[in-house]
N, C-alpha and C positions, 0 to 999 in steps of 0.2 A: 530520456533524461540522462541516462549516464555516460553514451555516447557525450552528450554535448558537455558534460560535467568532467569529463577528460578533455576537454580539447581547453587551453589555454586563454584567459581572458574572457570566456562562456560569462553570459547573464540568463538569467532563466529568471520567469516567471510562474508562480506559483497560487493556486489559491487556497488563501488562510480561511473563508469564512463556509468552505464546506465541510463537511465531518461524515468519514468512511471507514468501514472496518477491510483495512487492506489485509488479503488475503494470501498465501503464497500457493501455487498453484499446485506442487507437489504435496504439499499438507492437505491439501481440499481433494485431491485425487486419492492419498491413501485413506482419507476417511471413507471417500465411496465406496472404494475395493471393500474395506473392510464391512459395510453396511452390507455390500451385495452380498460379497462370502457369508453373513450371519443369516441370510436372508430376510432382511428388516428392511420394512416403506412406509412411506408416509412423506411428511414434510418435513428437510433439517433446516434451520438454519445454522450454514457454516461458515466459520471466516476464523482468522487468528483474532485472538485476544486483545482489546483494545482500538481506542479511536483516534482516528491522526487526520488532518487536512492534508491535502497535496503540499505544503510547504514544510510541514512536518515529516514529509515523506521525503521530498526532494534537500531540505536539509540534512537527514541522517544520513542519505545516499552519497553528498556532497563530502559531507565526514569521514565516512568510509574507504570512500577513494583518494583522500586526501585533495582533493580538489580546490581551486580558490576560485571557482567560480560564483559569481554576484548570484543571490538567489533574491528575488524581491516578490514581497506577499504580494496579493493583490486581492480584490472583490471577487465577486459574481459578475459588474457591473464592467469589468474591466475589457469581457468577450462578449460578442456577440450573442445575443440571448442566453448569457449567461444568469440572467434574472429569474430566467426560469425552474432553476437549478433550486430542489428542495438543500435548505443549510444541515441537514440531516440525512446520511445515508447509510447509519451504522446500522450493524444489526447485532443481537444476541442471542447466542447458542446457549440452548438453556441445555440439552443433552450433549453433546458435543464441546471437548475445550480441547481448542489448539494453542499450542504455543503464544505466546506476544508476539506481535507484527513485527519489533523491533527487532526480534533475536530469528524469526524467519527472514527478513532482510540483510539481516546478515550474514546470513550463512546463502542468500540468493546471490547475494555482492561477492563474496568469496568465492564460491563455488562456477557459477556461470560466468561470472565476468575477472575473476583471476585479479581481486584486488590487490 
């Protein structure tokens, strides 16, 4: 998405009627580290904080980059067996709190792609 959210005149499609706890990959990596180092197992659930739709995501990203790329919401219904798609895919870390998705997105957009 942000490939195409740089390039000029870009429209993207998005879907508004899912809901996921987007994650930043280096935050869910140093919790691990830090679980293995404690030596703690079982089950986590981890994600950053907070629930967003892919249009929610692809907006902030849009933002960030200062982009004026067209982002337009759409269904489940919009993709192919996209109907089958639970409208919930968030999870909650009831021992575990990372950051907001928002402010790991941010610093994912700064940092790797040199906004």
């Amino acid at each position: 998405i942000l490939q195409k959210l740089k390039t000029n005149g870009a429209e993207i499609v998005a879907l508004n009627d899912v809901c996921g706890s987007p994650t930043y990959a280096k935050d869910y990596i140093g919790v691990i580290k830090d679980l293995l180092a404690k030596g703690k197992y079982g089950t986590f659930h981890i994600a950053n904080v907070g629930v967003a739709t892919r249009y929610d995501l692809a907006s902030l990203m849009a933002l960030q980059v200062n982009s004026d790329a067209k982002i337009d919401a759409v269904n489940r219904t919009h993709f192919p067996h996209g109907a089958t798609l639970p409208s919930n895919e968030a999870i909650v870390g009831e021992h575990i709190t990372l950051r907001p998705w928002q402010e790991a997105l941010a610093e994912y957009v700064s940092e790797e792609w040199k906004a």
